[in-house]
BATI-275816 format. One line per field, with one value per residue (C-alpha): residue in three letters; x, y, z. Coordinates in steps of 0.001 Angstrom, whole numbers. Layout:
BEGIN
kevo: ala/...;
c1: X/...;
c2: Y/...;
c3: Z/...;
***
This chain:
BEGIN
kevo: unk/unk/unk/unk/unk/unk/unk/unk/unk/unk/unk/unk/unk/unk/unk/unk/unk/unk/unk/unk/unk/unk/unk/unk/unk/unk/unk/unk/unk/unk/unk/unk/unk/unk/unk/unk/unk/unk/unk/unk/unk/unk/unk/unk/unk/unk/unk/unk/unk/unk/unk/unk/unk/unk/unk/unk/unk/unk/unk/unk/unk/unk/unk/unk/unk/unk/unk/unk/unk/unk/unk/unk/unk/unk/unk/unk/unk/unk/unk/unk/unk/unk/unk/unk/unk/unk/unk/unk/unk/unk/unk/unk/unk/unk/unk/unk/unk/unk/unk/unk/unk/unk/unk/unk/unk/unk/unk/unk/unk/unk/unk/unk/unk/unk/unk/unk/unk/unk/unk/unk/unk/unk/unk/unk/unk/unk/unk/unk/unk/unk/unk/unk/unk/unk/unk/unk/unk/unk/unk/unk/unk/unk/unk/unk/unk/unk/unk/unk/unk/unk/unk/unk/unk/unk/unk/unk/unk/unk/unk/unk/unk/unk/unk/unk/unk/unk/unk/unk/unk/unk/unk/unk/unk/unk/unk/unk/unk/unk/unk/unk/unk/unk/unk/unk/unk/unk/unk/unk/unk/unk/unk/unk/unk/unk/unk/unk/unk/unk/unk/unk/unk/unk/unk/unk/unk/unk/unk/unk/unk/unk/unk/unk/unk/unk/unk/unk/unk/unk/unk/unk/unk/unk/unk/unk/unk/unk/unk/unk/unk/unk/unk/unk/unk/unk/unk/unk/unk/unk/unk/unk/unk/unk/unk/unk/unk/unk/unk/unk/unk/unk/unk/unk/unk/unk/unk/unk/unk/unk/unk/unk/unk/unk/unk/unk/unk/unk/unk/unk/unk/unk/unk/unk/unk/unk/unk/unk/unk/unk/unk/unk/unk/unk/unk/unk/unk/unk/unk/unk/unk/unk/unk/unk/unk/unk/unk/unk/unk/unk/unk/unk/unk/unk/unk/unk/unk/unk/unk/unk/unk/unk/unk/unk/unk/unk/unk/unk/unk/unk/unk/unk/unk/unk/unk/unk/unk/unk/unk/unk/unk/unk/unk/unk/unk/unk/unk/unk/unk/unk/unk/unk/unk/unk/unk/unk/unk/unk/unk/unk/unk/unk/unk/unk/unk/unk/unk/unk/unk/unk/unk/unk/unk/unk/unk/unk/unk/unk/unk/unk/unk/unk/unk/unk/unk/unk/unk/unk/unk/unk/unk/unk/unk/unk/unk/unk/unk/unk/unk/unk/unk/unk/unk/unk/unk;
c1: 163096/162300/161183/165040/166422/163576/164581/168845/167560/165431/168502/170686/168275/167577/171766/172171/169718/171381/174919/175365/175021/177102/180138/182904/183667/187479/187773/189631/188252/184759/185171/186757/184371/181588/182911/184148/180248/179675/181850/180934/177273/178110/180192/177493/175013/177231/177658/174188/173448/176123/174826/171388/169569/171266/171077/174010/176312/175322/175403/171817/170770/168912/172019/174820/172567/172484/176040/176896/174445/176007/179582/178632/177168/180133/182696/180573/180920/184814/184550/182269/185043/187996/186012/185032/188960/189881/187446/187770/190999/190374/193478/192855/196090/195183/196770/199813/199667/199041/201386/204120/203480/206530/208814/208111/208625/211923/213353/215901/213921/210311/210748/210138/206629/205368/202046/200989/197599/197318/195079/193878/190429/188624/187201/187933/185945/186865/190976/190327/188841/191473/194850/192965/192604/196403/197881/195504/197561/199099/202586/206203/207743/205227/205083/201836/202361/199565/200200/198354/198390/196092/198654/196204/196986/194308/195555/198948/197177/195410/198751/200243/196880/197371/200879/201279/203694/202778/204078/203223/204772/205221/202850/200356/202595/201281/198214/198565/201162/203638/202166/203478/206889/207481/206911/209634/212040/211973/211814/214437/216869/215260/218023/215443/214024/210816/211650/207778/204988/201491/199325/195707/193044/192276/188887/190082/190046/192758/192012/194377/195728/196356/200014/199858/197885/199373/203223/203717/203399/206504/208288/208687/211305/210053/206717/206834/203075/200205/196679/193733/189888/188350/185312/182926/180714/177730/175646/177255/174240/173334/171983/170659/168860/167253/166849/167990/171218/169678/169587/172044/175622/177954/178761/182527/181853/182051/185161/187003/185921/186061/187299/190700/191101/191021/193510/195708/195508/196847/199488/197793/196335/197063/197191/194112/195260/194235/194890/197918/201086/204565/208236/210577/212963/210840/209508/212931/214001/210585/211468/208696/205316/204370/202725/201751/198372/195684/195205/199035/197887/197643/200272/202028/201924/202557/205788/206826/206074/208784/211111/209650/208033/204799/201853/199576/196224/194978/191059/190306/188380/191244/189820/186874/186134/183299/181821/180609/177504/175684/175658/177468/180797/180257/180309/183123/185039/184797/185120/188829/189299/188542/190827/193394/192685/193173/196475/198031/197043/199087/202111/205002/204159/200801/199152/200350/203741/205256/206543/207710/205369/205090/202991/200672/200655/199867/197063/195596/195465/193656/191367/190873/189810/187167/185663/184109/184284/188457/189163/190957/191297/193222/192013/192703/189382/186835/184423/186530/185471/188681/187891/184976/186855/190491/192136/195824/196046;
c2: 21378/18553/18147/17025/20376/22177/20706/21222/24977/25282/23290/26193/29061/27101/27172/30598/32399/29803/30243/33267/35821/34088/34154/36781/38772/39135/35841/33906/30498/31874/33338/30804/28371/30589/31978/27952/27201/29746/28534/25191/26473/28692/25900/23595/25322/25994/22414/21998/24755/23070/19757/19882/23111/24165/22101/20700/22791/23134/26148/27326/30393/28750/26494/29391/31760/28942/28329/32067/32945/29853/31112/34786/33195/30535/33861/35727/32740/32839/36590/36033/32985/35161/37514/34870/33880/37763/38057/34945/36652/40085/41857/44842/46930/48969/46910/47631/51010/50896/49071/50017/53658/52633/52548/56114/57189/55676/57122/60191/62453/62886/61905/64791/64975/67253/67004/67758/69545/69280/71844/72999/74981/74765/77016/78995/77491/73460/74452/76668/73811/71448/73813/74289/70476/70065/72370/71009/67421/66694/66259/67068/67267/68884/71254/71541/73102/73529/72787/75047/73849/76818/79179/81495/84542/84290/80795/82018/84882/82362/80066/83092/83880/80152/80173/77277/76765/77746/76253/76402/75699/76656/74485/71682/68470/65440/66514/65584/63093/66074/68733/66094/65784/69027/69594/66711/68571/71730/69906/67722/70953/72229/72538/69756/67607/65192/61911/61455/62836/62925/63323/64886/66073/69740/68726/65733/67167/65231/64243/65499/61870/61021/60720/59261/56490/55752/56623/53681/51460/52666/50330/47895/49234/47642/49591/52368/53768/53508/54068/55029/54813/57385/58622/61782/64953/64270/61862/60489/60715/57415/58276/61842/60587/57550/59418/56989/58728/58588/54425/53421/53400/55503/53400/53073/51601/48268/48621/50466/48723/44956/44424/46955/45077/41667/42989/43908/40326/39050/41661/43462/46429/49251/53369/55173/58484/60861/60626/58477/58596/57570/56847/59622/57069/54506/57420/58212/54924/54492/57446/59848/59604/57820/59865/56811/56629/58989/56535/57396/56257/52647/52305/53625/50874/48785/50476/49888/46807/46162/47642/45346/48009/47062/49237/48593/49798/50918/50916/53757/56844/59285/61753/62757/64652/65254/62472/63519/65636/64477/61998/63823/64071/60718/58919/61359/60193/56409/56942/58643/55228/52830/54851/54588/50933/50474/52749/50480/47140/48507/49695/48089/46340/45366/41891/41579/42992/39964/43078/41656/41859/40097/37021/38697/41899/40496/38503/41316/43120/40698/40499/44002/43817/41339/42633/46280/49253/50489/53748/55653/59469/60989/64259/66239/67007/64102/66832/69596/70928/69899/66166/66833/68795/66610/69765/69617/69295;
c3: -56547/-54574/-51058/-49642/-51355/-49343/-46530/-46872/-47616/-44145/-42366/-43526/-42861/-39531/-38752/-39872/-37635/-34455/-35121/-37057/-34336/-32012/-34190/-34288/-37973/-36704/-35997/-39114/-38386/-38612/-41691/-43167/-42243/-43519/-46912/-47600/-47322/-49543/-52404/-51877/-52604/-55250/-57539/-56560/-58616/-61349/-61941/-61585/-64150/-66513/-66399/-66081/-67313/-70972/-73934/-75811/-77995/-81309/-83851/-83170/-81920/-78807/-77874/-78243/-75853/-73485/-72963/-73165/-70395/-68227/-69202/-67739/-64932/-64320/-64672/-62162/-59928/-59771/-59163/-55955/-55240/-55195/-53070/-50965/-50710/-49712/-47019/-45639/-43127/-41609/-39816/-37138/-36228/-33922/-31084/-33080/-33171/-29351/-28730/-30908/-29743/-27173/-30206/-31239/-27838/-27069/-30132/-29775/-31605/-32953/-36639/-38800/-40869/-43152/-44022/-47965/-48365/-52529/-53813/-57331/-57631/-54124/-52807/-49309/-46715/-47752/-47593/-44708/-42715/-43860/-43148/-39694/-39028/-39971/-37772/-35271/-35415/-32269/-33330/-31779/-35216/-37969/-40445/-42823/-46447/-48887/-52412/-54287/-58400/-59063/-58129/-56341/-54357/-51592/-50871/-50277/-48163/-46126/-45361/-43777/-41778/-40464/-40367/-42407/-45178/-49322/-52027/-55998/-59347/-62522/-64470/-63757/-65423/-64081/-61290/-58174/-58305/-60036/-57292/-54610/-56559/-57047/-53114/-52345/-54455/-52133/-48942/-49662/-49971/-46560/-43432/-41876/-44474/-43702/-43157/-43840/-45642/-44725/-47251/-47763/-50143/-49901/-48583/-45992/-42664/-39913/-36671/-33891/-33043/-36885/-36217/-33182/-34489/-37846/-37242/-34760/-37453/-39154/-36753/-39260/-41503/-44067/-43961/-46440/-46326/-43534/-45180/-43200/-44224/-45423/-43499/-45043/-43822/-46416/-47592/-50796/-54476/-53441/-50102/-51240/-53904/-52177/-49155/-46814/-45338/-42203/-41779/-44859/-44861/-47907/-50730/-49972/-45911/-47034/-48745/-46399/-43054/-44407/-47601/-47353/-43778/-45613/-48252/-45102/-43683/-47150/-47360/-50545/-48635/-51110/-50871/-51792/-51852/-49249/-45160/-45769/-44621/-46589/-45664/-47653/-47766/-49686/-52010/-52805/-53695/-56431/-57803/-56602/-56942/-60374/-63072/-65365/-64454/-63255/-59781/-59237/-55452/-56755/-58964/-55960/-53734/-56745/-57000/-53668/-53759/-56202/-54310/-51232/-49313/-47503/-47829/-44581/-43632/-40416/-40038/-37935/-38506/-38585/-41069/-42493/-46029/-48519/-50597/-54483/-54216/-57611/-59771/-62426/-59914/-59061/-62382/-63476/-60550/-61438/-64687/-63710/-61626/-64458/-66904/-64415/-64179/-67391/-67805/-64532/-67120/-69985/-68000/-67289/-64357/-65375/-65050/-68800/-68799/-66513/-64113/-60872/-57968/-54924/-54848/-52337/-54011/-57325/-55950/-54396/-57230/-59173/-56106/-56348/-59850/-58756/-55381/-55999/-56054/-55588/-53178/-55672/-55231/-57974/-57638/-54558/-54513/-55619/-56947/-57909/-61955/-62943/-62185/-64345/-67170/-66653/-66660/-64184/-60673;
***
């Protein structure tokens, strides 16, 4: 490296530490003047890795490593750059709950909601805490039923303890995303049917302004699911093991305070699952819940999207649950989201199938393939046994 390159790399440090903390992460000129930089950067040293550092192609074994390694390298590159593309915008609505909070107060009546605890194997004290934090939801219209696919007597004990509402079935068809079906069936034939569902993981505790928060946003009728971030009670196996829970952030922060915000601002937010909230209306018109893939949450918004329902996200900390406690949970919990992954590629509307997606939605999903870690939650609980076993629930 010569002395000039020295000297662009101290001009850059030198800029960094000047402008850097004066700038604002929500504004969208900042960023994009910042993540352009960075692909500018990136490319530049791919063409300078191309051009002047591997030898030329030839069937030998030192020449076909060469390119192969710069190939790898060039394909990492264009993953960073659509990265770089999706966080360049940012997009914070929680002025638009605030503000839209007007609109759910000048309606005629409360709309109703019923929120949907699903539940398979837990044990007492994580549903307990959850049923509790649902009724707890400050709500004019709300009723709170726990799905129990385990079909277990104490559970049904412990709704009536709580007053909330129990409700099992037959057989365990399809997990979660057939527990929440099954539950639409009944409530549809109720004398006041939801005209939303709210929907959490047995061990995903509400706040008591959840609805107040999210629900404001349904004043687009277009919207057809709010998703909030999800927050957790523990230290996740990365922290425990490392021991640094104290000073480093959970694994999934990043994704669900910047880069699900940035999917927002491109209109490819998508539902993760738990401590969400969905239109009836736009569920009935998909169909249900999809039962095509194990990451039925993702494949949901996909399926709205067809049907040109938005999915959007509001970043506050509504909710909090428990992370996976070992390593074991946790690598049986990704593996669940890459096989769902992969069962979303092969299925009908899949990036191969030609299915017909918005152009935002599309491109989001291909973003999503590139940028990290997704925030699936299949399971309704992320380390229950039968997320380890894949038995039904």
């Amino acid at each position: 490296m010569g002395v000039s390159d020295f000297g662009l790399t101290f001009v850059l440090i030198g800029a960094s530490i000047l402008l850097l903390p004066h700038l604002d992460r929500r504004d969208n000129r900042a960023r994009v003047i910042l993540f352009s930089i960075s692909i500018v950067l990136v490319w530049r040293y791919i063409a300078w890795r191309l051009s002047a550092t591997i030898p030329p192609l030839a069937l030998t074994v030192e020449s076909l490593y060469a390119w192969m390694f710069a190939i790898v390298e060039a394909t990492a590159a264009l993953g960073s750059t659509i990265a770089y593309i999706t966080l360049a915008r940012t997009l914070d609505r929680g002025r638009e709950a605030t503000e839209a909070r007007t609109w759910l107060a000048g309606l005629e009546r409360a709309p109703r909601v019923d929120v949907l605890i699903t539940t398979y194997n837990e044990d007492e004290t994580i549903l307990t805490r959850t049923i509790v934090g649902a009724l707890g939801i400050d709500f004019p219209a709300l009723r709170v039923w726990v799905l129990d696919d385990g079909g277990r007597p104490w559970v049904e004990q412990l709704c009536q303890s709580k007053n909330a509402h129990y409700l099992a079935r037959l057989d365990n068809r399809h997990a979660k995303a057939g527990n929440i079906n099954h539950a639409l069936g009944v409530l549809r034939r109720e004398p006041d049917p939801p005209e939303f569902l709210a929907v959490f993981d047995a061990d995903f505790v509400p706040q008591r302004n959840f609805l107040w928060r999210t629900m404001p946003l349904f004043h687009d009728d277009n919207v057809g699911l709010v998703q909030t971030p999800q927050h957790f009670f523990n230290n996740d196996p990365i922290q425990s093991n490392l021991v640094i829970g104290n000073v480093w952030p959970d694994e999934q922060r990043f994704f669900f305070d910047h880069v699900m915000a940035s999917k927002d601002a491109w209109g490819a937010a998508f539902c993760c699952g738990t401590s969400s909230v969905v239109r009836v209306r736009a569920l009935e018109d998909i169909g249900g819940f999809p039962t095509e893939s194990v990451t039925e949450d993702f494949l949901l918004t996909l399926e709205l999207d067809r049907r040109a329902w938005r999915t959007v996200y509001l970043n506050e900390r509504l909710s909090a649950g428990l992370a996976p406690e070992g390593i074991r949970e946790y690598l049986t919990q990704r593996g669940r989201w890459c096989l769902g992954l992969m069962q979303i590629i092969r299925s009908a509307i899949g990036p191969f199938s030609g299915g017909h997606l918005s152009i935002a939605t599309a491109s989001g999903s291909s973003m999503h393939f590139s940028i990290g870690p997704p925030a699936f939650r299949s399971s309704s609980s992320a380390f229950s046994s039968r997320s380890f076993t894949g038995s039904p629930g």
